[in-house]
Backbone as numpy.savetxt, mean C-alpha at the origin, in Angstrom:
# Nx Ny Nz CAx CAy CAz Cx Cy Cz
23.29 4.06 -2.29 24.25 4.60 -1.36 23.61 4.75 0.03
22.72 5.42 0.21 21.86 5.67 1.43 21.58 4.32 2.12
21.36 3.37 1.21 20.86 1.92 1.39 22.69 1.04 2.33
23.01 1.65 1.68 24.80 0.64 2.24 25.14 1.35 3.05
24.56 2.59 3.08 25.23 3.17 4.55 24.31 3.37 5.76
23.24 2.40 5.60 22.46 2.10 6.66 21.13 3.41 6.98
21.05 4.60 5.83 20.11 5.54 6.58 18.65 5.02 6.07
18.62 4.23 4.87 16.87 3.53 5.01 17.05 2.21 4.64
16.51 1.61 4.43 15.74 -0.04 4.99 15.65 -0.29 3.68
15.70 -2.04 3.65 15.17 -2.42 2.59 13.84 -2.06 1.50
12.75 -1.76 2.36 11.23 -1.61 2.18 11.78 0.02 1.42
11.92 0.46 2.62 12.08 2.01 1.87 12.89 2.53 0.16
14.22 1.38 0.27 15.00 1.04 -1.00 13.98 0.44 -2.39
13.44 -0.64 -1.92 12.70 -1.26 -3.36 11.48 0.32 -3.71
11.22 0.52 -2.82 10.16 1.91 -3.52 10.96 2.74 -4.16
12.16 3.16 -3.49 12.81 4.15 -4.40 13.23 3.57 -5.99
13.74 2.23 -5.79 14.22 1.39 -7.18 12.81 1.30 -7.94
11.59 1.30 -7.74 10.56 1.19 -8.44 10.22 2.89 -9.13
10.43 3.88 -8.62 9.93 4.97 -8.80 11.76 5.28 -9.92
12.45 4.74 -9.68 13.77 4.73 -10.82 13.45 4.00 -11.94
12.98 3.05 -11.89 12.22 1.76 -12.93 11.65 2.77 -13.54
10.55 3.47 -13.19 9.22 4.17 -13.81 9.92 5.65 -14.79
10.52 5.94 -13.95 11.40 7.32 -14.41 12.51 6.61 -15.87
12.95 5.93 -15.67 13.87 5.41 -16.73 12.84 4.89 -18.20
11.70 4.16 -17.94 10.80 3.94 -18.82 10.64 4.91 -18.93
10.06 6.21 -18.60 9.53 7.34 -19.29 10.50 8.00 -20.00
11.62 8.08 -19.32 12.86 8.77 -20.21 13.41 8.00 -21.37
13.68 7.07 -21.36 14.25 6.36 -22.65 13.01 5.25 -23.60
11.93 5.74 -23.45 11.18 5.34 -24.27 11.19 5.76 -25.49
11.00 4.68 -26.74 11.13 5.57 -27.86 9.77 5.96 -28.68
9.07 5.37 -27.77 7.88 6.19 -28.09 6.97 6.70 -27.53
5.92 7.28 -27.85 4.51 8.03 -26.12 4.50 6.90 -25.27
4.40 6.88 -24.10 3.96 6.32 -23.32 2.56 6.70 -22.45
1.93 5.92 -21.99 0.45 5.82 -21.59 0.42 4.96 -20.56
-0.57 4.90 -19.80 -0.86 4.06 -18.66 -1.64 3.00 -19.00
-1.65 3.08 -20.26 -2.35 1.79 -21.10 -1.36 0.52 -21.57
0.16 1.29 -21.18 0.98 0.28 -21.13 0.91 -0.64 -19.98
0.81 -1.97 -19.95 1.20 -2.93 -18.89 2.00 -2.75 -17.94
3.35 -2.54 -18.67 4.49 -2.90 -17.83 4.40 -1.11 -17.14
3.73 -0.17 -17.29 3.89 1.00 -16.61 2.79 0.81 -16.01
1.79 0.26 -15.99 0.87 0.28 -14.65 1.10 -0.62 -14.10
1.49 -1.76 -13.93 2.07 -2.55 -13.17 3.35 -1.86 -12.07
4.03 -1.59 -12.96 4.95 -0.45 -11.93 4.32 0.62 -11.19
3.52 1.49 -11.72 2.94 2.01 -10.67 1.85 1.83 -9.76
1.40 0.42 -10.15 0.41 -0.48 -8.95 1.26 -1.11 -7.88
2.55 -1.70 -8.13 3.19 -2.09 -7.04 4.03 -0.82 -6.24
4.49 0.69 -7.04 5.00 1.59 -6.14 3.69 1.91 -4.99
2.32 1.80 -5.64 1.73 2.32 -4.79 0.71 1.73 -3.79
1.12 0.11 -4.15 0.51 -0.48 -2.81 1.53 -0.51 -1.73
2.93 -0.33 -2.06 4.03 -0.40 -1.43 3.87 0.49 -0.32
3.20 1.78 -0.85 3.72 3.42 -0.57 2.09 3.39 0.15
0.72 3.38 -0.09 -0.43 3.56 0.39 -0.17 2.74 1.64
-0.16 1.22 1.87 0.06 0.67 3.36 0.50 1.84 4.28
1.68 2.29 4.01 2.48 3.12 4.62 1.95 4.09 4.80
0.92 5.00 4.50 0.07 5.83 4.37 -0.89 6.31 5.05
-1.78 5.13 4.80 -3.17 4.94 5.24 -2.71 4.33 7.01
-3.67 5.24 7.98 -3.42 4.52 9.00 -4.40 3.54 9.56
-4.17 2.58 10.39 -4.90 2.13 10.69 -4.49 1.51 12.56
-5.47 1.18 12.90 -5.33 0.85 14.50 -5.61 -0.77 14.87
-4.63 -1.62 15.39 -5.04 -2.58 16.13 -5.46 -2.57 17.67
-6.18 -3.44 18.41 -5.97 -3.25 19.69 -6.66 -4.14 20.35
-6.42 -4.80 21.53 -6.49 -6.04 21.67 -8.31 -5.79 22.77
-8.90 -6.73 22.59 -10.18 -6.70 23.07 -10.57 -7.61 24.35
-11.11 -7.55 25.19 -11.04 -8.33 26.66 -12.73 -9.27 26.36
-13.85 -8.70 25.76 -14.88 -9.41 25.46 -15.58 -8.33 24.27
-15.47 -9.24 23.12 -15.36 -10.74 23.62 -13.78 -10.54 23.41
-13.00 -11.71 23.33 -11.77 -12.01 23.56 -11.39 -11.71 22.23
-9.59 -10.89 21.73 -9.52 -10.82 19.88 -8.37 -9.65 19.95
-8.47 -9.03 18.58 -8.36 -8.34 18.37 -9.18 -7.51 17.41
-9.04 -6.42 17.55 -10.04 -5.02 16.87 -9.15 -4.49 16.01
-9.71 -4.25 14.28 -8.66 -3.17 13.50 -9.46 -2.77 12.77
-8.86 -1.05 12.96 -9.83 -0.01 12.63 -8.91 0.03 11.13
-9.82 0.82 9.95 -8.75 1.41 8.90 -9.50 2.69 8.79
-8.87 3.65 9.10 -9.59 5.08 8.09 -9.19 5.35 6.91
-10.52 5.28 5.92 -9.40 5.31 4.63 -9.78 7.33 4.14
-9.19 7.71 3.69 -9.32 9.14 3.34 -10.89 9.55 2.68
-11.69 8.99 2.31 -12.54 9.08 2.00 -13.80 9.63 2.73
-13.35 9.30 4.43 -14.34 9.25 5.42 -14.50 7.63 5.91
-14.15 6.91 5.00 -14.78 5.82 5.35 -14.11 5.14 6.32
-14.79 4.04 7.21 -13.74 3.38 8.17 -14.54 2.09 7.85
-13.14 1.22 7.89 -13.92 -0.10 7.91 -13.42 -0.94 9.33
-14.25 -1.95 9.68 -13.56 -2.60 10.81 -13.69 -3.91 10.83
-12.63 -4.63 12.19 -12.98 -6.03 11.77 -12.51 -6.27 13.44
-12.92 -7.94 13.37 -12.23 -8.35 14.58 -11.59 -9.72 14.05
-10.68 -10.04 14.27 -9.34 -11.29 14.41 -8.97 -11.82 15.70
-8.23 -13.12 15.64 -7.92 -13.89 16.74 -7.00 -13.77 17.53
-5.63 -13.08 16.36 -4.30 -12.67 16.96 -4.06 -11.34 16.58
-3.48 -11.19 16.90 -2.43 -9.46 16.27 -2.12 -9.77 15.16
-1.25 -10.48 14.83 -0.99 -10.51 13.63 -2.00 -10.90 12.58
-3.25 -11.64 12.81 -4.04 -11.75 11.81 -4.65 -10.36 12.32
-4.85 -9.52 13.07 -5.62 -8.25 12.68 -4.70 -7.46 11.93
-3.68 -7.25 11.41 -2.60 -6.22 10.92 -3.05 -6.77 9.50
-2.55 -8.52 9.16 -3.73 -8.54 7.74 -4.40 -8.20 7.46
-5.28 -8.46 7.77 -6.60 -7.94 7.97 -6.81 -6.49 7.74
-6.24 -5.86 8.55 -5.94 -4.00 8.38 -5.46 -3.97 6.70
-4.19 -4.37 6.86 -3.41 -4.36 5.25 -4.08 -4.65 3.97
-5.26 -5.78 4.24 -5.89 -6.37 3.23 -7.28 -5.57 2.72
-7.53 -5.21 4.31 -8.81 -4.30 3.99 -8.44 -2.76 3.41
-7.30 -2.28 3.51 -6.19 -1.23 2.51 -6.27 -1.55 1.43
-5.91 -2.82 0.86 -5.35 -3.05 -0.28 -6.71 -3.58 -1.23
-7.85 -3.64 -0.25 -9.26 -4.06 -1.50 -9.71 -2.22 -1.37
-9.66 -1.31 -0.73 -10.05 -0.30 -1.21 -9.56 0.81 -1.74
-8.02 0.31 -2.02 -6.81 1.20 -2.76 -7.62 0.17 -4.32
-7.81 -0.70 -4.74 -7.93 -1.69 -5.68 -9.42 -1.52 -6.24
-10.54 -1.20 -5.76 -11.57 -0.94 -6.13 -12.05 0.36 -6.88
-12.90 -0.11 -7.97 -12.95 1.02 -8.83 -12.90 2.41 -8.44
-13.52 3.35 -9.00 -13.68 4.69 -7.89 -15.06 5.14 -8.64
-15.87 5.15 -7.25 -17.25 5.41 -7.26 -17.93 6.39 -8.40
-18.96 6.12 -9.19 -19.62 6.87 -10.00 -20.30 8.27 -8.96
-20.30 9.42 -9.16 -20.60 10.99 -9.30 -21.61 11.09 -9.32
């Protein structure tokens, strides 16, 4: 409804339909469910690369020398990673990608 009457966006719609997906598996399952199921971590790996992009900020910004672009990511950890690219739009990849290998990587031994 919200979706046909114009107050959020496509992007914003498939997250909500994924987090309905996940809720409906848990409710009409007929048996325990676990995150050892496939099809439920799969669903909640795509709600939450969907939802982390959106999240995590990060900065492009265009560079005079050398010539490029610059993209910062802070990821919550402390950590920042950085890079430089040719266009804008390959630095926003770049940003997104360097998100999406440290949303994806194990989580550090203690």
């Amino acid at each position: 409804m919200a979706y046909a009457m114009g107050i959020i966006d496509k992007a914003y719609r498939k997250k909500i339909d994924l987090i309905r997906e996940i809720r409906n598996a848990c409710a009409h399952a007929r048996f325990p469910l676990s995150m050892e199921k496939q099809v439920l971590r799969d669903a909640c790996k795509a709600l939450l690369a969907a939802t982390w992009n959106d999240l995590i900020e990060y900065q492009v910004v265009q560079t005079a020398s050398p010539t490029g672009w610059k993209w910062t990511v802070h990821l919550d950890d402390g950590q920042t990673k950085t890079g430089m690219s040719s266009t804008e739009q390959y630095a926003i990849f770049d940003a997104t990608n360097a998100i999406e290998k440290a949303l994806s990587a194990p989580p550090k031994a203690k």
